[in-house]
Backbone bond lengths (Angstrom), bond angles and torsions (degrees), N, CA, C in turn:
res aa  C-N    CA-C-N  psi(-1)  N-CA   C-N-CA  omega(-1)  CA-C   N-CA-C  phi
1 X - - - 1.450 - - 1.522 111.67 -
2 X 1.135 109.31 -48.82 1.716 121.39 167.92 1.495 97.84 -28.32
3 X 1.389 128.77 -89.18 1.498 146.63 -137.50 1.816 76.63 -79.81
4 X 1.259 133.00 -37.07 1.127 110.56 -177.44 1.726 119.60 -58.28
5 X 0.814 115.32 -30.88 1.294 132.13 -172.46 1.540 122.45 -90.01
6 X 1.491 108.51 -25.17 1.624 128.11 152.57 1.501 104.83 -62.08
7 X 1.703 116.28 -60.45 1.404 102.22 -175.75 1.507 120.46 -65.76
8 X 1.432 125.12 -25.66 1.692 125.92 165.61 1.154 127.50 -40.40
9 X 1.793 100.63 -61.28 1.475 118.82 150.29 1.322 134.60 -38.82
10 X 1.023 129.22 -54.95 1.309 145.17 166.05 1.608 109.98 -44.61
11 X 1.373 105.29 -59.68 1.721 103.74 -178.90 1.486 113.89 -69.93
12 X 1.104 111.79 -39.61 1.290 99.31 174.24 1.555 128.22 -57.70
13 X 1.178 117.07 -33.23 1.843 130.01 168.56 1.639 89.37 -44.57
14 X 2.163 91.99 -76.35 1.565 90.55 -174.94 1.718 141.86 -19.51
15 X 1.679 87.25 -56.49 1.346 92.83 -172.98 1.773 114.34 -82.85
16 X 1.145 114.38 -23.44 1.582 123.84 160.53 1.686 110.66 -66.51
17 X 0.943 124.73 -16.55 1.599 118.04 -179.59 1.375 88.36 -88.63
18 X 1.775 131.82 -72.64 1.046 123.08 178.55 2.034 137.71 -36.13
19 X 1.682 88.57 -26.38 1.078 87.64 169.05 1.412 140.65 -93.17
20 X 1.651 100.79 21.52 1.454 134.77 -162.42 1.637 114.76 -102.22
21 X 2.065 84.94 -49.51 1.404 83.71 -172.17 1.415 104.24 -127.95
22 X 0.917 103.22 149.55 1.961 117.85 -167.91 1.530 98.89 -83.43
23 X 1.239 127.89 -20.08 1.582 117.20 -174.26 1.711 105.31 -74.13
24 X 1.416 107.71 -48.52 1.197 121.91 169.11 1.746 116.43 -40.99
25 X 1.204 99.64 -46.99 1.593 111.76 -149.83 1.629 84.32 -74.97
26 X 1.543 120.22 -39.73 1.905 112.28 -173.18 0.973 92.40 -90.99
27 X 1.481 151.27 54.80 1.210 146.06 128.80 1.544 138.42 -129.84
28 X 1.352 124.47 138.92 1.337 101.69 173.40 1.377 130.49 -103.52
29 X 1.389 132.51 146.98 1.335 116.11 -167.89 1.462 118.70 -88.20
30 X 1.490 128.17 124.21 0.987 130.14 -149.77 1.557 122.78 -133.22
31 X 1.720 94.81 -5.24 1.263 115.43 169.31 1.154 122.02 -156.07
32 X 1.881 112.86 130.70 1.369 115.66 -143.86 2.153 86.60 -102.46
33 X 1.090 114.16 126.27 1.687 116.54 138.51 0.722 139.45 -40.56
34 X 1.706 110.53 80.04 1.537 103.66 -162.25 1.779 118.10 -87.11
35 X 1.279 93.40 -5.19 1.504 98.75 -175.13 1.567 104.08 -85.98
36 X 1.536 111.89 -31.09 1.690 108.31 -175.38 1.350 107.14 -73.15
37 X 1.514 114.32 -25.83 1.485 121.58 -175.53 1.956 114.14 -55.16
38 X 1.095 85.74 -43.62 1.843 110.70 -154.33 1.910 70.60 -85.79
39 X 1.160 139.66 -98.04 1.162 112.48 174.43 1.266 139.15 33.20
40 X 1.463 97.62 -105.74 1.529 125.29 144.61 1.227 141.46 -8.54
41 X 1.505 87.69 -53.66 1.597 98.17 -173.10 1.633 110.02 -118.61
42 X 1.148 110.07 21.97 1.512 116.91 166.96 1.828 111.09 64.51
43 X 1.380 103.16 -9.23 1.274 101.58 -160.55 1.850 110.53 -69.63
44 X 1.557 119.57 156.08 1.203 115.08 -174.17 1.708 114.25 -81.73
45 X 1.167 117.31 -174.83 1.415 132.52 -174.36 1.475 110.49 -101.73
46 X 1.371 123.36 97.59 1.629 109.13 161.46 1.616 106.60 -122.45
47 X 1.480 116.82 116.53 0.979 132.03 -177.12 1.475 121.46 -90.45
48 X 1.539 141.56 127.85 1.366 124.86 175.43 1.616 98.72 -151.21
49 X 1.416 97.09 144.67 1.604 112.66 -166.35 1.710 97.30 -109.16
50 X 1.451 94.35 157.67 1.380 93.55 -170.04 2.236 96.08 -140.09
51 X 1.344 92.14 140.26 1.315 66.97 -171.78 1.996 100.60 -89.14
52 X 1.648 116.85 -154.04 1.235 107.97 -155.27 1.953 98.88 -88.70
53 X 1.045 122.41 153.71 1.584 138.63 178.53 2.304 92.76 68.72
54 X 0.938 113.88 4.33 1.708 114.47 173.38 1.635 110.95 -56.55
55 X 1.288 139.61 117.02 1.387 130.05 177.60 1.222 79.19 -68.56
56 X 1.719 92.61 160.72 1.560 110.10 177.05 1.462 113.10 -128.26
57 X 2.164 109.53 -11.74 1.646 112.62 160.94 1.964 72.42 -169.07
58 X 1.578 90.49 155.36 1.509 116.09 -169.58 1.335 108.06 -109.43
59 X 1.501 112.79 141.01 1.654 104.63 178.70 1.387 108.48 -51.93
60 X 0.981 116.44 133.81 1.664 107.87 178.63 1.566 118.23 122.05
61 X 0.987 64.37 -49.61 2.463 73.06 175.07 1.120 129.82 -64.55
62 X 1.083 114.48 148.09 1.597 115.73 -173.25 1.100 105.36 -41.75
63 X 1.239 123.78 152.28 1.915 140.20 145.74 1.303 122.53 -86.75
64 X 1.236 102.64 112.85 1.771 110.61 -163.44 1.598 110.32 -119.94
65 X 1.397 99.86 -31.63 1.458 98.85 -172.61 1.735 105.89 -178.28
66 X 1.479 96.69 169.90 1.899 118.25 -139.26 2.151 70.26 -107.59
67 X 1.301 82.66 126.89 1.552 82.46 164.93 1.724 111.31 -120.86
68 X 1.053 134.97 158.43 2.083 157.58 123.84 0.736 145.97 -55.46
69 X 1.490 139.16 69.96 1.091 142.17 -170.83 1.633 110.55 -58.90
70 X 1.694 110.85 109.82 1.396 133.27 152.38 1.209 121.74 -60.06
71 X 1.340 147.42 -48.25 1.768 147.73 -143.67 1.662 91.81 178.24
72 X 1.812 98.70 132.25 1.651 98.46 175.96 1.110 120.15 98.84
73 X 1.170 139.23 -144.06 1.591 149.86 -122.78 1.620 126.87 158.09
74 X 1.339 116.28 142.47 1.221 112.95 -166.59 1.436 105.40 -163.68
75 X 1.650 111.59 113.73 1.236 106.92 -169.27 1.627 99.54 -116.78
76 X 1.490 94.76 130.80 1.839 98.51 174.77 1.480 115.24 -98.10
77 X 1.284 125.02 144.04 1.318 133.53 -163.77 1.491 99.15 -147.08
78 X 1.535 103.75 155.65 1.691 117.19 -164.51 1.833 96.77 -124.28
79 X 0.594 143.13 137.32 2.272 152.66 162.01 1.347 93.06 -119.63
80 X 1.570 100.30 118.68 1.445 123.13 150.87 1.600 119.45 -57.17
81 X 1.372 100.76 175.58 1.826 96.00 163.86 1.929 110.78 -74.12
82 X 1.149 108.02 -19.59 1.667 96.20 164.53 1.382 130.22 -77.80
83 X 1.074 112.66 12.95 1.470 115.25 -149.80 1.485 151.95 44.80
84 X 1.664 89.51 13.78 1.451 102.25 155.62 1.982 137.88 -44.97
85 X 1.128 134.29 133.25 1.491 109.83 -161.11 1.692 70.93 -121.08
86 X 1.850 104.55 148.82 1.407 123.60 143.15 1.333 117.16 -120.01
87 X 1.212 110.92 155.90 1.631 110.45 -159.21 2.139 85.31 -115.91
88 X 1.535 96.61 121.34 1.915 89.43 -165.91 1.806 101.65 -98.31
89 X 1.462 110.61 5.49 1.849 107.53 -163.96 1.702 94.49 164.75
90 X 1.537 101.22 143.09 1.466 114.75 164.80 1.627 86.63 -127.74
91 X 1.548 99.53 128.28 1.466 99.19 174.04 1.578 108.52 -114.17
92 X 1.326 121.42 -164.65 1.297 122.68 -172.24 1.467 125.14 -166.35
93 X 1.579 136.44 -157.61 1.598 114.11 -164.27 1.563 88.43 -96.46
94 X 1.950 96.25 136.12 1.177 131.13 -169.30 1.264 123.52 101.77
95 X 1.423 129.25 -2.63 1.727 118.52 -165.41 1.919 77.48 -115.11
96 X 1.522 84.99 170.02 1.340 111.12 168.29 1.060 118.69 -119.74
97 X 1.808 140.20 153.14 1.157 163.80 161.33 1.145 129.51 -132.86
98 X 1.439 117.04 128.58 1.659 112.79 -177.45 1.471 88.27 128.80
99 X 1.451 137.53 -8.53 1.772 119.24 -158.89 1.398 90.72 -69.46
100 X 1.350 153.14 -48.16 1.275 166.23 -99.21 1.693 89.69 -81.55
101 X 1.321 102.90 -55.02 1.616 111.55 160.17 1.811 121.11 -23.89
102 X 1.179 96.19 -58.67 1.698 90.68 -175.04 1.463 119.19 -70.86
103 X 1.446 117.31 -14.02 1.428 127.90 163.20 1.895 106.46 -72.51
104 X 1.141 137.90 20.45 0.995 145.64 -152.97 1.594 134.96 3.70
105 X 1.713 91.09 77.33 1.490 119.00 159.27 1.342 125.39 -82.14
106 X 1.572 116.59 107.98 1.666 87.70 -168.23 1.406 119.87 -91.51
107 X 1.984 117.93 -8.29 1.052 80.21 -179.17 2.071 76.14 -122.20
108 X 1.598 115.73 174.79 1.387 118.01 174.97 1.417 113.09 -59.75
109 X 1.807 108.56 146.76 1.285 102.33 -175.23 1.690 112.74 -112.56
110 X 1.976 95.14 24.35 1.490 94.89 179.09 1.158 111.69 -175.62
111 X 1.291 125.00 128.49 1.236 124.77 -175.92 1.313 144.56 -36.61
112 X 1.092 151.11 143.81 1.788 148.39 -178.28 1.562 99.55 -134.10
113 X 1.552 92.99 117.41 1.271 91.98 -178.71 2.155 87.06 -135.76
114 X 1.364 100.32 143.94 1.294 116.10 179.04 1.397 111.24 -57.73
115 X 1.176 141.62 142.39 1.549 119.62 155.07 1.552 104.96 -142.28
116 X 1.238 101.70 64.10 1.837 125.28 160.36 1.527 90.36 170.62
117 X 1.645 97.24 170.10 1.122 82.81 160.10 1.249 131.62 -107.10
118 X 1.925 121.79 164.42 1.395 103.20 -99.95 2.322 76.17 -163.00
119 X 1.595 89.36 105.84 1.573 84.79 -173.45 1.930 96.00 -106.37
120 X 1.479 105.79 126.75 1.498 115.12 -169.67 1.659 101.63 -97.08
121 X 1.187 124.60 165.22 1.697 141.61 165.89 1.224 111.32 -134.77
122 X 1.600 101.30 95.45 1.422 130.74 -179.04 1.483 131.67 -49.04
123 X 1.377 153.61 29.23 1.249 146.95 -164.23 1.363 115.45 -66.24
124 X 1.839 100.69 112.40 1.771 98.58 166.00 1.263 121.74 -56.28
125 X 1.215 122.09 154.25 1.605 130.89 -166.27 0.989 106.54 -88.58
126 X 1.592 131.13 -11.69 1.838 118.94 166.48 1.304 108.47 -66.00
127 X 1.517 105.49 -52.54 2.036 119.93 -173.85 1.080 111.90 -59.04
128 X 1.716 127.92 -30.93 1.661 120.97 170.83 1.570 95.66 -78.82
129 X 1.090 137.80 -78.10 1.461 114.47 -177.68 0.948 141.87 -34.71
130 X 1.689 122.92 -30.28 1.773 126.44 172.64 1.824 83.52 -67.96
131 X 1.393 132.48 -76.82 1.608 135.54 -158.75 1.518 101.95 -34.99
132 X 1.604 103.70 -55.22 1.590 97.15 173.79 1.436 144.36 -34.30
133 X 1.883 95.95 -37.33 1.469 99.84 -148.72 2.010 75.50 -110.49
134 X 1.324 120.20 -14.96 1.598 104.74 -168.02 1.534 103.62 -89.02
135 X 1.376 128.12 -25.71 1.250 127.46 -142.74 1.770 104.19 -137.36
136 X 1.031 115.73 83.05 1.708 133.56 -172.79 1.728 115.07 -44.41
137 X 1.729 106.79 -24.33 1.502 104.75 -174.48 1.429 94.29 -105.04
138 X 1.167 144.28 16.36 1.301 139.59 174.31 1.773 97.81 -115.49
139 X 0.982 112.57 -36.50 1.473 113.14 168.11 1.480 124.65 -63.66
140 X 1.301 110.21 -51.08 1.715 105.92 165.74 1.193 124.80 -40.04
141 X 2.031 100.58 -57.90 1.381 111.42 -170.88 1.457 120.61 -49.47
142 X 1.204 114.23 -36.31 2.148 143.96 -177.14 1.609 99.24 -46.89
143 X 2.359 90.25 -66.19 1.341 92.53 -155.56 1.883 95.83 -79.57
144 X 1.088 127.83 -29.01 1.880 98.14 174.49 1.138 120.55 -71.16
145 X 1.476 129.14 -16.65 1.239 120.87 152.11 1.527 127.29 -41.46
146 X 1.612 106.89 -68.09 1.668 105.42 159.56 1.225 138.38 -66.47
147 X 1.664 118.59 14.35 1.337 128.58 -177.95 1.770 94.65 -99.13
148 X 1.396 107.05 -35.44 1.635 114.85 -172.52 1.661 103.17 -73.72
149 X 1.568 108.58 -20.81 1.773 118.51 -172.73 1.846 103.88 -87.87
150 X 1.597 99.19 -16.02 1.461 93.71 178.29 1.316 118.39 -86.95
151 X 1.649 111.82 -27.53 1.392 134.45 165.37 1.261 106.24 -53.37
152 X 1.146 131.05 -56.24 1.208 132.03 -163.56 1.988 119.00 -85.35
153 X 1.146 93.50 -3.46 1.488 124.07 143.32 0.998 144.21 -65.38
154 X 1.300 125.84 -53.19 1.400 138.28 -172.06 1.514 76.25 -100.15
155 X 2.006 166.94 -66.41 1.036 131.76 -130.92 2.094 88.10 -87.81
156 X 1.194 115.81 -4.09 1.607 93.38 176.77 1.490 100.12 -100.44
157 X 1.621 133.67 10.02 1.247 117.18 156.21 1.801 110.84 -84.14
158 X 1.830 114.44 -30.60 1.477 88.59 171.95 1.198 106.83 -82.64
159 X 1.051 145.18 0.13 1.867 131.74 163.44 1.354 124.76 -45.25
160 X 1.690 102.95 -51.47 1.311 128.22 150.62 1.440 127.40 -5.91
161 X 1.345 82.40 -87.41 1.527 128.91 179.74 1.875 116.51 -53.08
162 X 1.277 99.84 -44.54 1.750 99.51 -165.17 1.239 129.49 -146.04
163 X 1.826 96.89 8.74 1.406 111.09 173.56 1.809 106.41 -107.98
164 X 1.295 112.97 -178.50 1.772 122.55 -170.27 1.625 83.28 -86.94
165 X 1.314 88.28 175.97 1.674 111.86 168.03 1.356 108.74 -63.87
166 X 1.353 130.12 -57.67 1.537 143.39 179.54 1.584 111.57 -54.11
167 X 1.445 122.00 -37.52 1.529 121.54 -178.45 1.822 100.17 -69.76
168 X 1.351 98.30 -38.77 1.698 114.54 -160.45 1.672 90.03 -65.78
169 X 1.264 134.03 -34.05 1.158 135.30 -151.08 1.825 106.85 -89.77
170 X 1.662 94.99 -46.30 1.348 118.55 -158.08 2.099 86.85 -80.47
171 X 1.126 115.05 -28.34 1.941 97.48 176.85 1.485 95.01 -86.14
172 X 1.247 131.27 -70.01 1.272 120.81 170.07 1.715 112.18 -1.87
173 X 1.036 130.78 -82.48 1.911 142.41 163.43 1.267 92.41 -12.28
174 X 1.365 95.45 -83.53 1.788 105.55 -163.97 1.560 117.83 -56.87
175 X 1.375 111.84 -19.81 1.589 99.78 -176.74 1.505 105.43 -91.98
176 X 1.698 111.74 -19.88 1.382 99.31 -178.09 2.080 111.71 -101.83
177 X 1.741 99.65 25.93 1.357 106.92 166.47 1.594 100.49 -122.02
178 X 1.794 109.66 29.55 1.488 108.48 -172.87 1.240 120.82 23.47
179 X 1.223 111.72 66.93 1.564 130.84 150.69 1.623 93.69 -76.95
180 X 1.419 121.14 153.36 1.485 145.41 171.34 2.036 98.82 79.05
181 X 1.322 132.73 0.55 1.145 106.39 169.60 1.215 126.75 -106.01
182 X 1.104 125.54 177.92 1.850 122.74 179.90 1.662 100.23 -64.87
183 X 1.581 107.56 139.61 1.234 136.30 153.54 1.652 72.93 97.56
184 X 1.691 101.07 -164.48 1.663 124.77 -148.49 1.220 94.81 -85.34
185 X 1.447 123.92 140.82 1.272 127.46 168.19 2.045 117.08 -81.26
186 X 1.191 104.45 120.64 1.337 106.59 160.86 1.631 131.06 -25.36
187 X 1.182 127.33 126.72 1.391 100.25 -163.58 1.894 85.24 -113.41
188 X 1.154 119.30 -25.28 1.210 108.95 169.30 1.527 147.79 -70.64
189 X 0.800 149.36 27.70 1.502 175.39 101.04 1.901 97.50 104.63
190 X 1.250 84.91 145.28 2.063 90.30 162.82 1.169 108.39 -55.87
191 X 1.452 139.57 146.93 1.243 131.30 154.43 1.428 124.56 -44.73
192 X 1.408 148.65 112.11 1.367 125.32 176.81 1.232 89.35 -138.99
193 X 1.853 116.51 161.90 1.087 128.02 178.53 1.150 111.27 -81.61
194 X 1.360 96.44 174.97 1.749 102.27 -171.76 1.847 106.61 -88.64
195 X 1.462 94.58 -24.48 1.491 91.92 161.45 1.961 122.85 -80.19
196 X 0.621 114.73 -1.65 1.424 127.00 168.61 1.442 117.45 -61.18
197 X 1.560 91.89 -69.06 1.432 121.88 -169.13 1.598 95.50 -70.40
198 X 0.788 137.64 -42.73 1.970 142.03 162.84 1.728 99.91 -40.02
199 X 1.281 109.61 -63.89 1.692 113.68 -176.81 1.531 93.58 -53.33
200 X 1.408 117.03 -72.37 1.951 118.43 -163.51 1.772 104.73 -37.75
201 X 1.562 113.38 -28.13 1.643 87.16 -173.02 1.637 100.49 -123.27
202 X 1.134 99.26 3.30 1.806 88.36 167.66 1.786 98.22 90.26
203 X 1.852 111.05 52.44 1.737 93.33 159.70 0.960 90.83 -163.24
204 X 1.556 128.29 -142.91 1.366 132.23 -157.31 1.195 105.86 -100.44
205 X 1.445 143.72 -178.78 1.404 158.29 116.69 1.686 119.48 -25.82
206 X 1.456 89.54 -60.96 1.325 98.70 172.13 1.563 130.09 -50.99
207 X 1.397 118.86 -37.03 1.023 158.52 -179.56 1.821 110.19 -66.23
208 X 1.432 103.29 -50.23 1.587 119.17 173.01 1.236 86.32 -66.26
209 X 1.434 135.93 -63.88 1.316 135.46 -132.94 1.615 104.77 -71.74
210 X 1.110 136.81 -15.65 1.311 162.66 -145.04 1.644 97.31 -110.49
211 X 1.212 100.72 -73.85 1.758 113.19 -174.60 1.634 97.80 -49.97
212 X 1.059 108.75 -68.86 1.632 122.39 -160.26 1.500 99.86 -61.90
213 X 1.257 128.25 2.29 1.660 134.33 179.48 1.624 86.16 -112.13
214 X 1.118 150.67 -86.31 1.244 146.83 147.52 1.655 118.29 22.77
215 X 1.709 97.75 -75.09 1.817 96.44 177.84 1.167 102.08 -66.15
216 X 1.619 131.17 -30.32 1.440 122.14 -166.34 2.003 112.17 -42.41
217 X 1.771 80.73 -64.19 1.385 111.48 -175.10 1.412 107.93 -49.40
218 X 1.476 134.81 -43.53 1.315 126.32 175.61 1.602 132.37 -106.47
219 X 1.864 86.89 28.12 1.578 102.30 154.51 1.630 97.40 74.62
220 X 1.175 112.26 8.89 1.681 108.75 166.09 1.274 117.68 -78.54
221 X 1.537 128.13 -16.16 1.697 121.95 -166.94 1.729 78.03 -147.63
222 X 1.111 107.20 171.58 1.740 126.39 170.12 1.274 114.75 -167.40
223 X 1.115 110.42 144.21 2.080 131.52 -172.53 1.607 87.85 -74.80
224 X 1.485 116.47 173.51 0.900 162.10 135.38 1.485 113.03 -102.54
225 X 1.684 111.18 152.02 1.517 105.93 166.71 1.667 119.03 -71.81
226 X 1.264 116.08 4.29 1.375 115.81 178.68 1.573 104.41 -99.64
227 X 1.428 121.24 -2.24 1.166 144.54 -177.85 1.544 101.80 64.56
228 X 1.186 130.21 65.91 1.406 141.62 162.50 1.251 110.81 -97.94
229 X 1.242 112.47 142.57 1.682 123.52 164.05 1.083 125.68 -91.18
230 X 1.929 113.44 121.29 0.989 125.43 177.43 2.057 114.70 -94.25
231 X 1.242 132.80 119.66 1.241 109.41 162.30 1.551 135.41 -100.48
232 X 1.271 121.04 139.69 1.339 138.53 -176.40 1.895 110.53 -77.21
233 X 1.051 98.29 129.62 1.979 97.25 -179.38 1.130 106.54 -68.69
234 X 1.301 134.94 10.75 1.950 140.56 167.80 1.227 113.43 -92.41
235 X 1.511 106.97 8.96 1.211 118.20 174.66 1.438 109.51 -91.52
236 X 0.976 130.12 -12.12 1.463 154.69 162.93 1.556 109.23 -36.89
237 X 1.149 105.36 -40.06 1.559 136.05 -138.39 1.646 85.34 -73.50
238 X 1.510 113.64 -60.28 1.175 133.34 179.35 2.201 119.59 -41.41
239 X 0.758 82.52 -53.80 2.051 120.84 -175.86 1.913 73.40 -66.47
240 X 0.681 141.35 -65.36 1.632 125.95 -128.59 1.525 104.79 -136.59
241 X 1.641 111.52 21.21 1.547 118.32 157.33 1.517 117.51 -103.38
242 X 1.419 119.99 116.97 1.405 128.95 174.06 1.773 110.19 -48.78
């Protein structure tokens, strides 16, 4: 109830600051300061590296603390009781994972597993909640961050929902070569499999395997000899044809 009442609080500043200033309002925030934060919020430094495919917390395990991704990649995935796996987000440097905790989850309800390697910034979940609830400009900054993570939620449930396999595939690329955030988008992508990327939009392998031969051919994606993916902004093209 506490953190419930931090996040109420919190949005309301949010959405009253935004509704103040128009620079704010044509933009979305897409990258959190993590150094002004920690600053800010007095909080300490615990750093831990993970190397690439390393879980970094197991469905099942306690919930201890809100982590930051510094360097790398981090893809979270959900297993049913059949052993089905869904893959729910590949995140990257600047997002956070683990808040689920401060809504009081005690133990995680999904895996984090590294996929590069992959240096995290550890915050225990008492010290983000006291910073939260004592310090009003460290709280805003948190909750529009996770207001932009809820957005970015609900537009990959209508992707889901009402786009082809190929549109679903082709934002997927672009969001994990951060296309749509402030400053330059990455054109080189996390490594992920092609079975991965099949789970993230809901189709086959086979199906990826097809598309991703497709952008090859029309100069939307390109190999490296280490076979890395590079993406091209004509990849756009795809995302934003009726």
């Amino acid at each position: 109830m506490l953190f419930c009442r931090m996040v109420n609080s919190a949005v309301r500043r949010v959405r009253d600051g935004v509704s103040r200033s128009p620079k704010i309002a044509n933009s979305r925030i897409s990258v959190f300061d993590v150094e002004s934060f920690l600053g800010l919020a007095g909080l300490g430094r615990k750093i831990a590296n993970f190397a690439s495919k390393e879980t970094i917390f197991a469905q099942g395990d306690p919930a201890t603390s809100v982590m930051f991704i510094q360097e790398g990649g981090v893809k979270l995935s959900l297993v049913n009781e059949s052993g089905k796996e869904a893959v729910l987000a590949i995140l990257g440097p600047a997002d956070f994972f683990g808040e689920w905790c401060l809504a009081g989850q005690s133990i995680w309800m999904a895996t984090a597993t590294a996929i590069a390697p992959t240096t995290v910034l550890v915050i225990e979940k008492d010290k983000m909640i006291r910073v939260l609830h004592e310090q009003n400009e460290v709280s805003d900054r948190f909750i529009s961050y996770m207001l932009e993570r809820n957005l970015r939620a609900e537009e990959d449930l209508i992707d889901q929902l009402f786009n082809s396999s190929e549109k679903r595939l082709a934002r997927t690329l672009l969001l994990l070569a951060r296309y749509g955030a402030r400053g330059q988008p990455e054109k080189l992508i996390p490594k992920v499999s092609q079975e991965t990327l099949a789970e993230m939009i809901g189709t086959t392998r086979s199906r990826v395997n097809f598309f991703m031969n497709k952008f090859r051919k029309l100069g939307f994606i390109k190999y490296d000899k280490h076979s890395q993916t590079y993406i091209e902004q004509s990849l756009l093209s795809v995302v934003l044809h009726d």
